[in-house]
Each structure stands twice: as structure tokens, then as C-alpha cells.
N, CA, C and O atoms as CSV, one atom per row, in Angstrom:
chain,resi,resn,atom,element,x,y,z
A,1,UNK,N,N,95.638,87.671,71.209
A,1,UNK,CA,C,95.374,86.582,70.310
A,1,UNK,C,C,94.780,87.148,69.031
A,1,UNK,O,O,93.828,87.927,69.054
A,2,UNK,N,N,95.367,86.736,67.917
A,2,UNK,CA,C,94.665,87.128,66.697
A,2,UNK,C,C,94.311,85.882,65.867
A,2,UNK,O,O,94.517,84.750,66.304
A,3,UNK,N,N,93.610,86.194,64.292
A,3,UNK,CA,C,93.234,84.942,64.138
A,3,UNK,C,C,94.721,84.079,63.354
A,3,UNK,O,O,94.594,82.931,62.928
A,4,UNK,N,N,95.653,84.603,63.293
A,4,UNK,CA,C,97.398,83.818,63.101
A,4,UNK,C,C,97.397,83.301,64.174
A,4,UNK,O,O,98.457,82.686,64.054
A,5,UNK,N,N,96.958,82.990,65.398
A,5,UNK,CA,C,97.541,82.688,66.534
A,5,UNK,C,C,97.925,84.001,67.906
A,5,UNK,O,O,97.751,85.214,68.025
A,6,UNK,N,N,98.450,83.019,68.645
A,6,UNK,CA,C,99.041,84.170,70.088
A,6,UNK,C,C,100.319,83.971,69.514
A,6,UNK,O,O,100.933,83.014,69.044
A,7,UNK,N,N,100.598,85.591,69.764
A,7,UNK,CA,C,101.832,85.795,70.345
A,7,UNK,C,C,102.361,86.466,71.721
A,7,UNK,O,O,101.791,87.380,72.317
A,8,UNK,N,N,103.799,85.703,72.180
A,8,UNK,CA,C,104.190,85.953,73.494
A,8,UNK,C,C,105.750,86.292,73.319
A,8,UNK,O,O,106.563,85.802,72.535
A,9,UNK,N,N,106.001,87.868,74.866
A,9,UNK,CA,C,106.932,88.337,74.204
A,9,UNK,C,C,107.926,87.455,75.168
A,9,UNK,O,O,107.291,86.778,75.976
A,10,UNK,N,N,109.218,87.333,75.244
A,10,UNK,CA,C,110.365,86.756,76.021
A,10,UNK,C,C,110.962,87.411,76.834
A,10,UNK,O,O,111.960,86.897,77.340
A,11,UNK,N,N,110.615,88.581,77.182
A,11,UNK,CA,C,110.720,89.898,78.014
A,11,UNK,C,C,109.591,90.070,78.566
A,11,UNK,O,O,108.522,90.018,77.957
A,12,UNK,N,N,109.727,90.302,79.832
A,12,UNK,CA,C,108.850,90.432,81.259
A,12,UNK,C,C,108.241,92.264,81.245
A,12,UNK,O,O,108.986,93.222,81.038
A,13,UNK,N,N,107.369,92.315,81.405
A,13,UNK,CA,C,106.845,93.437,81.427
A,13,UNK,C,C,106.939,94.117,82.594
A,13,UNK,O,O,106.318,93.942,83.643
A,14,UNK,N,N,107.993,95.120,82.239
A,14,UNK,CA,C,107.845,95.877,83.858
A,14,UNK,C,C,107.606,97.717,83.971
A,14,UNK,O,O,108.026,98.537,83.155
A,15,UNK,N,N,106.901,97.974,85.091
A,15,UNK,CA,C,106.572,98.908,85.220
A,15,UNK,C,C,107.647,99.937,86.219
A,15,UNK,O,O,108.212,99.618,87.265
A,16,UNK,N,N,107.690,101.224,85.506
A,16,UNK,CA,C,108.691,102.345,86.300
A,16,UNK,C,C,107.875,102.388,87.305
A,16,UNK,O,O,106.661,102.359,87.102
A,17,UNK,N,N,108.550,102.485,88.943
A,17,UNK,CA,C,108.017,103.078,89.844
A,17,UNK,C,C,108.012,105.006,90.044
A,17,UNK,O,O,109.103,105.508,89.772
A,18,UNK,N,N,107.217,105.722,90.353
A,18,UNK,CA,C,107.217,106.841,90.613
A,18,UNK,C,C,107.147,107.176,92.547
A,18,UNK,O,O,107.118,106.448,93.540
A,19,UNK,N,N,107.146,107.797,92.447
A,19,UNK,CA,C,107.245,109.182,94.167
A,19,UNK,C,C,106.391,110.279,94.054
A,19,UNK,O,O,106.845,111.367,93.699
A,20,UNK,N,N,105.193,110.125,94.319
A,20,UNK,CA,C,104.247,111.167,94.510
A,20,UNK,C,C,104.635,112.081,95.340
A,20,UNK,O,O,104.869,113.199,94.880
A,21,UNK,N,N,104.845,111.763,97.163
A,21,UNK,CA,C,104.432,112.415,97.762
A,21,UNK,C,C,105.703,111.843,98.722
A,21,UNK,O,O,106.371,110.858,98.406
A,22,UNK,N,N,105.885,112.520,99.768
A,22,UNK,CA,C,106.850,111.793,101.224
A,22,UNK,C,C,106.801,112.362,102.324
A,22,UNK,O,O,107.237,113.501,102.162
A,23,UNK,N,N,106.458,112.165,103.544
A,23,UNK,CA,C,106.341,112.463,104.755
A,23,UNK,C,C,106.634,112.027,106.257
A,23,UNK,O,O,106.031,111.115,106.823
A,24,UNK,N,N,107.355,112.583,106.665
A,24,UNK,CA,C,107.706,114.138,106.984
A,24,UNK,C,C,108.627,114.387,106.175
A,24,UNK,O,O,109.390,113.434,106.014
A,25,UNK,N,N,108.997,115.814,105.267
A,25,UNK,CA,C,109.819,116.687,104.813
A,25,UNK,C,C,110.916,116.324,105.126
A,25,UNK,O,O,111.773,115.796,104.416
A,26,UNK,N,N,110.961,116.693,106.636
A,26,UNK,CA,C,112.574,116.499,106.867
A,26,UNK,C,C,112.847,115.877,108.387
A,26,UNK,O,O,111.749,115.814,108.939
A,27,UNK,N,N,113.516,115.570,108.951
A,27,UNK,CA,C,114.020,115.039,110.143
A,27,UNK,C,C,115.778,114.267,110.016
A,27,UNK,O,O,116.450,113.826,109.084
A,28,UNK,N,N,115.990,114.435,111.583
A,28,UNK,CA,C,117.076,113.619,112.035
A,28,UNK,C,C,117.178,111.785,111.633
A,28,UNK,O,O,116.426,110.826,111.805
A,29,UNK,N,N,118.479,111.981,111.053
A,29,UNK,CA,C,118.773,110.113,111.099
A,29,UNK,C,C,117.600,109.707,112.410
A,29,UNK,O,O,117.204,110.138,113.492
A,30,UNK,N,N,117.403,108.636,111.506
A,30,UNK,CA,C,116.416,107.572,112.378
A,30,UNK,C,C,114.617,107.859,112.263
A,30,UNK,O,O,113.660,107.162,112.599
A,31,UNK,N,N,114.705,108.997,111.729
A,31,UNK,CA,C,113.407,109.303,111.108
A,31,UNK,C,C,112.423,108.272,110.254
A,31,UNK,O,O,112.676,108.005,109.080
A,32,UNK,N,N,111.499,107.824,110.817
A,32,UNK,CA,C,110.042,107.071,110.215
A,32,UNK,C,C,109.943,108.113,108.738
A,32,UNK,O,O,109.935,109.323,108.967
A,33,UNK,N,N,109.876,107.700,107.369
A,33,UNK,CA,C,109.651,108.341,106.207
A,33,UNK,C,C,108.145,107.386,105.644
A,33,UNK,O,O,108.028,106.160,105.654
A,34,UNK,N,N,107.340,108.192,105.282
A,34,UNK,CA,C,106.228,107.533,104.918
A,34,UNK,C,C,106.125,107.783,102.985
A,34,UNK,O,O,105.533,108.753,102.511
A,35,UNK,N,N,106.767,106.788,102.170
A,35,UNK,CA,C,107.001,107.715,100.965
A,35,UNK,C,C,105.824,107.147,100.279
A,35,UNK,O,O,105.894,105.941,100.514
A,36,UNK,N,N,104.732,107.384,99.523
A,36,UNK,CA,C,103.704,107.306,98.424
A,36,UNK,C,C,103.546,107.504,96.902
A,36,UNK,O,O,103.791,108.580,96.357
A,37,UNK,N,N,103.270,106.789,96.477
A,37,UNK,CA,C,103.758,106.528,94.854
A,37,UNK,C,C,102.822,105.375,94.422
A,37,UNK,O,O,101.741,104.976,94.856
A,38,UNK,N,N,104.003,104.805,92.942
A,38,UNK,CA,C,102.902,103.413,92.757
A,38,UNK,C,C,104.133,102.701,91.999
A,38,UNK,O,O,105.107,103.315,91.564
A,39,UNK,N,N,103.967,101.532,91.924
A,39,UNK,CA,C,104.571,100.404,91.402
A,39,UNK,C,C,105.747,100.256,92.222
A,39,UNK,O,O,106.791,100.174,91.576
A,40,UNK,N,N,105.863,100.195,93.615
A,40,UNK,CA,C,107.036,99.586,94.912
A,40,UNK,C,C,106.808,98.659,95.118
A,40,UNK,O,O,107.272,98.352,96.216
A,41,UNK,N,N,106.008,97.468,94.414
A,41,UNK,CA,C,106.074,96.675,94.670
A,41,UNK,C,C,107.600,95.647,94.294
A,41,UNK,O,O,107.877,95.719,93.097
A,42,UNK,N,N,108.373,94.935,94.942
A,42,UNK,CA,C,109.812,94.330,94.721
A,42,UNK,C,C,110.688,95.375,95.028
A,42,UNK,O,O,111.800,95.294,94.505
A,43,UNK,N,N,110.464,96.321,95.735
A,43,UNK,CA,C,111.587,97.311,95.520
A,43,UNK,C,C,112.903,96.922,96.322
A,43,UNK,O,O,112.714,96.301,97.368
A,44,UNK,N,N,113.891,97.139,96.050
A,44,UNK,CA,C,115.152,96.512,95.981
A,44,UNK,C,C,116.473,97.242,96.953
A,44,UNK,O,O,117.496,96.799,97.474
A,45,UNK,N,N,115.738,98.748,96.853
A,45,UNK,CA,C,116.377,99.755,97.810
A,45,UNK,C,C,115.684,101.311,97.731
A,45,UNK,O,O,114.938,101.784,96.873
A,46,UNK,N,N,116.253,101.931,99.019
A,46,UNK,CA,C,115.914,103.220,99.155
A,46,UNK,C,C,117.129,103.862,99.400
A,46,UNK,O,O,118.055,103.191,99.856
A,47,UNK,N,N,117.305,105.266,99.132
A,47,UNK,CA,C,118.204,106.005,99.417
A,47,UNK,C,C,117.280,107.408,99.917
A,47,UNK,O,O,116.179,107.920,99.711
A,48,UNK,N,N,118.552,107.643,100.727
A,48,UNK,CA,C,118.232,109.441,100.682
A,48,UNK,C,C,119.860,109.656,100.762
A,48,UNK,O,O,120.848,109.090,101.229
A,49,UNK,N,N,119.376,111.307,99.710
A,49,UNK,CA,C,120.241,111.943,99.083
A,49,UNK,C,C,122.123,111.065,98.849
A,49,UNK,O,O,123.317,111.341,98.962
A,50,UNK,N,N,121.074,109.766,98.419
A,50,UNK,CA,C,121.949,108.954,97.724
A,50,UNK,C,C,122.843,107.333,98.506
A,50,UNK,O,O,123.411,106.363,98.004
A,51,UNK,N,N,122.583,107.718,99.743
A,51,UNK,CA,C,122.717,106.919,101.020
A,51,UNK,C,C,121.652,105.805,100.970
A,51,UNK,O,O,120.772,105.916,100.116
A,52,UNK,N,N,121.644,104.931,101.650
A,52,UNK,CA,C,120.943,103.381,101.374
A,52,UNK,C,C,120.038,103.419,102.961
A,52,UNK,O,O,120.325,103.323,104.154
A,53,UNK,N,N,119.112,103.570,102.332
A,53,UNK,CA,C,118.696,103.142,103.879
A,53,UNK,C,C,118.637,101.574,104.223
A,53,UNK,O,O,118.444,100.669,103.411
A,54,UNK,N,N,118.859,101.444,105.688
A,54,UNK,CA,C,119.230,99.788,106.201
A,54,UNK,C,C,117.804,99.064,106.511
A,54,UNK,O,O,117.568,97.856,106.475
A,55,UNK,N,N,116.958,100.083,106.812
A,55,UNK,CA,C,115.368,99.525,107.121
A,55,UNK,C,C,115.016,100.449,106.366
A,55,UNK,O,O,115.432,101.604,106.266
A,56,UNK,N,N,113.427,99.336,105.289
A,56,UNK,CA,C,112.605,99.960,104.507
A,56,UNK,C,C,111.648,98.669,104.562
A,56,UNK,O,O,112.119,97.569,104.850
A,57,UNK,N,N,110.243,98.854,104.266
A,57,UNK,CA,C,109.124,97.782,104.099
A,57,UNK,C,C,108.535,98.448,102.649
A,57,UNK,O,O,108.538,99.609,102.240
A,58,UNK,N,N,108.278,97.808,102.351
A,58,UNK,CA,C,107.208,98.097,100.981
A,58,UNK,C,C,105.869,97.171,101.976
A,58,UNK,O,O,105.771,95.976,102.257
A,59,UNK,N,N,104.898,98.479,102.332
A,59,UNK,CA,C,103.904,98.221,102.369
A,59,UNK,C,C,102.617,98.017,101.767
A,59,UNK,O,O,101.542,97.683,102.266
A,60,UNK,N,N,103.011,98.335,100.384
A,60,UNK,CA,C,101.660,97.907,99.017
A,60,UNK,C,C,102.132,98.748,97.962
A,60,UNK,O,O,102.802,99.779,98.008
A,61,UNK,N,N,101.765,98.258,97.229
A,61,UNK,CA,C,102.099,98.919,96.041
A,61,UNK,C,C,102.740,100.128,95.622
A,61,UNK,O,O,103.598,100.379,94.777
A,62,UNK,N,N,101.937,100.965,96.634
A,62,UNK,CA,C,101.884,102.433,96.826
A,62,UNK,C,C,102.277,103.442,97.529
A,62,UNK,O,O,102.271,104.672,97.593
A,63,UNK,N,N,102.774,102.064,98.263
A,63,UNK,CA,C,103.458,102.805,100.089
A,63,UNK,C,C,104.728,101.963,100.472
A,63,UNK,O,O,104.817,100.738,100.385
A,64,UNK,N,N,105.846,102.969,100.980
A,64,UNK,CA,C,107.088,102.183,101.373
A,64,UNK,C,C,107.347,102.820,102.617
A,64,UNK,O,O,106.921,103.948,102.371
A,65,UNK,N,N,107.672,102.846,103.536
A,65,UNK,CA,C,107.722,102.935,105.227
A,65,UNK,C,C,109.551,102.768,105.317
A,65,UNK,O,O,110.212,101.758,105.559
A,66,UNK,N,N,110.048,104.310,104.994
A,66,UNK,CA,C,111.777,103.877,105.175
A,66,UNK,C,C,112.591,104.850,106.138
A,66,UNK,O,O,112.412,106.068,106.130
A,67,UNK,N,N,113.534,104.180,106.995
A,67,UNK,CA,C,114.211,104.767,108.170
A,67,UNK,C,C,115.358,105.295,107.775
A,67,UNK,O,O,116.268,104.677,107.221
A,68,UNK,N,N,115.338,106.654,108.099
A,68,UNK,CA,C,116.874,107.715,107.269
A,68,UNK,C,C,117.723,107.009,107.932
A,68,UNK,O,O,117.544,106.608,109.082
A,69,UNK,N,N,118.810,106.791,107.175
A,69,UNK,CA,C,120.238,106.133,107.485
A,69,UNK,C,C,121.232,107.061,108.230
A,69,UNK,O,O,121.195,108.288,108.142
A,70,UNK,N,N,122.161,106.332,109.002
A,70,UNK,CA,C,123.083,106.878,109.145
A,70,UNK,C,C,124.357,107.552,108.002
A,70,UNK,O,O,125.066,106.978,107.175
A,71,UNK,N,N,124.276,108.621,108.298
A,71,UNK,CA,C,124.787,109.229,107.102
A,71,UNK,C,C,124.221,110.162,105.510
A,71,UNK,O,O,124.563,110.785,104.505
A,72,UNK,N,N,123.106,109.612,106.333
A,72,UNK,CA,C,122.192,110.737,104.838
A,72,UNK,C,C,122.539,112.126,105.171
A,72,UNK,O,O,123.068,112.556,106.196
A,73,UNK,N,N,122.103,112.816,104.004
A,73,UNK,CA,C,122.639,113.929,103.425
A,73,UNK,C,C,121.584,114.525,103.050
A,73,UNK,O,O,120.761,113.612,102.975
A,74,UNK,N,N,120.930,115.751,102.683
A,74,UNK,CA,C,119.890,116.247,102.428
A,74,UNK,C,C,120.043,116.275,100.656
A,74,UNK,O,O,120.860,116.928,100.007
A,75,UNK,N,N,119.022,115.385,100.163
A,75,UNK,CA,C,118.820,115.329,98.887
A,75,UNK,C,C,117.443,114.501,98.666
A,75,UNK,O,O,116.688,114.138,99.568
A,76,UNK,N,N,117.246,114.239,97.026
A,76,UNK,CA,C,116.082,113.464,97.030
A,76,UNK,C,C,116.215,112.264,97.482
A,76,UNK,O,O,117.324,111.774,97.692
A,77,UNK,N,N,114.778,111.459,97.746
A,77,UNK,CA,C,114.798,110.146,98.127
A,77,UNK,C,C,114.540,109.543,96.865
A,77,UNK,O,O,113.851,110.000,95.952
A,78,UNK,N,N,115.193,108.417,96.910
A,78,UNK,CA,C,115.253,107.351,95.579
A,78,UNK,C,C,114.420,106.102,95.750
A,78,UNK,O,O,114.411,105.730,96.923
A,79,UNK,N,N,113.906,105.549,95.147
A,79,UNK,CA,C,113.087,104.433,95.258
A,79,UNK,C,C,113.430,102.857,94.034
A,79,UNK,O,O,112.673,102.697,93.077
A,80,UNK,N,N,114.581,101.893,94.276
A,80,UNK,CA,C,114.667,101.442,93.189
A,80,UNK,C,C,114.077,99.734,93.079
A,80,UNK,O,O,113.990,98.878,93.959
A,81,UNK,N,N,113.739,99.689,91.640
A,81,UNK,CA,C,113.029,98.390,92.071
A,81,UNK,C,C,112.911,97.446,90.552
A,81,UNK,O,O,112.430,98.254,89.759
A,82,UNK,N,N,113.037,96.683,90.127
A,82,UNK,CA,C,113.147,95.614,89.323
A,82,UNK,C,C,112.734,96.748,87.699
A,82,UNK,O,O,113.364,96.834,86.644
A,83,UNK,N,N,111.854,97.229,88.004
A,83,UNK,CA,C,111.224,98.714,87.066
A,83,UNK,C,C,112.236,99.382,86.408
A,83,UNK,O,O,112.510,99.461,85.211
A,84,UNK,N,N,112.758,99.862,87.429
A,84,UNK,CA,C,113.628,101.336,87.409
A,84,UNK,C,C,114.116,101.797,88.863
A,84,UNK,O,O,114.262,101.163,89.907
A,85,UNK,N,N,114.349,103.392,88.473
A,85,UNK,CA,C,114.803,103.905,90.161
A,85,UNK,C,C,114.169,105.055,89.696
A,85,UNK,O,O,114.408,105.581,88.609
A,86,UNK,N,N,113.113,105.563,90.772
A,86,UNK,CA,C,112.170,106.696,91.204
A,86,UNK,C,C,112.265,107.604,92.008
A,86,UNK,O,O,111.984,107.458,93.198
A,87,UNK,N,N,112.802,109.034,91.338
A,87,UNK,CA,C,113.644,109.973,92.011
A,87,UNK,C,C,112.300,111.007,92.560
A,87,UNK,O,O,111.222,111.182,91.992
A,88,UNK,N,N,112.699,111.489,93.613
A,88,UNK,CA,C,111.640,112.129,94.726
A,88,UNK,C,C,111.590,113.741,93.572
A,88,UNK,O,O,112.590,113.626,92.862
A,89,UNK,N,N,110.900,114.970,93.211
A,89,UNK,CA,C,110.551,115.715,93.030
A,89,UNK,C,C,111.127,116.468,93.733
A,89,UNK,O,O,111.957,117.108,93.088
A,90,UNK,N,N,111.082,116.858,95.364
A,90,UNK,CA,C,111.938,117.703,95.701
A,90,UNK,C,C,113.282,116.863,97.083
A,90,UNK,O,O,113.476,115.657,97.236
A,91,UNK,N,N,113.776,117.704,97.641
A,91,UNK,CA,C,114.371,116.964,98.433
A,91,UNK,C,C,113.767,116.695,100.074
A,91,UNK,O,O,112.912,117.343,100.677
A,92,UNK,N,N,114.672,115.315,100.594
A,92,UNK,CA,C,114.521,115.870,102.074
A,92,UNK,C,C,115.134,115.956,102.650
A,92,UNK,O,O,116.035,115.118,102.619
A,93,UNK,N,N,115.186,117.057,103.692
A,93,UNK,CA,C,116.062,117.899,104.862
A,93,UNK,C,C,116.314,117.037,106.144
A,93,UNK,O,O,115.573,117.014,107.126
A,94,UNK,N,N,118.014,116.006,105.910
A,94,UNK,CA,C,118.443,115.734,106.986
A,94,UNK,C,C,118.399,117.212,108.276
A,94,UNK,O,O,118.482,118.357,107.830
A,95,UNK,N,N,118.280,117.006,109.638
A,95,UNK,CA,C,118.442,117.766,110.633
A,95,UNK,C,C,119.120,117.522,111.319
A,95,UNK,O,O,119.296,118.247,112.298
């Protein structure tokens, strides 16, 4: 607010999600992934190494809880969400 008045924009303010951290490294399809970051909140999908996983929870903001798919491939995990899409730093190792 200034003293002209408020102004308001017509575009929604949104924030990029990032990928700090993910655990375990690596495992077999069907693997529990614990991935850590910030702004997952709405997130829309997960991949690994480009594959969709079929189960994922966004558990807070900061935390998403996602099950390697059938068919993943060893690459980064992706995180996408109203924001953007939040590419993992290194990869993880289907087994």
C-alpha cells in the first residue's frame, strides 16, 4: 500500500520447488523414497529418471514420501508442482 493507493497483481505468486536431499540413494522398483526440499506443497507429480511414479504423498511442505515405479530407470528424481519442476542434484540407482 502506498499513499496512491494498493496495488494488486492478476498473477498468482508462485514459488519454484527445490530437492535438497533423497533417501535411500538407490533401490529396487517399489522402493519407499523419502525426498526433502521446500515448496511441495500441490505437487502434481514425481518421476524418477523420468518415469511417473503411481504413489507419492506430499507430506509438508518439505517432504514428499514417493514409491519407484515400475519401469524407472536410474536418473534424477523430478519433483513437479504448480511452481515449476525440481530436478534432484544427483541421480538415483534403480537395482
Amino acid at each position: 500500500m502506498t499513499s496512491g493507493g494498493t496495488l494488486k497483481s492478476n498473477l498468482k505468486f508462485r514459488v519454484t520447488p527445490a530437492i535438497v536431499n533423497f533417501t535411500p540413494p538407490n533401490g529396487p522398483v517399489g522402493t519407499s523414497v523419502v525426498i526433502t526440499g521446500n515448496s511441495f506443497t500441490g505437487a502434481t507429480k514425481v518421476t524418477f529418471g523420468g518415469i511417473a511414479a503411481t504413489a507419492f504423498t506430499v507430506n509438508s511442505y518439505t517432504k514428499i514420501t514417493a514409491t519407484v515405479p515400475v519401469g524407472a530407470v536410474t536418473g534424477k528424481i523430478q519433483v513437479i508442482t504448480p511452481g515449476g519442476t525440481a530436478p534432484s542434484v544427483t541421480v538415483f540407482t534403480v537395482n
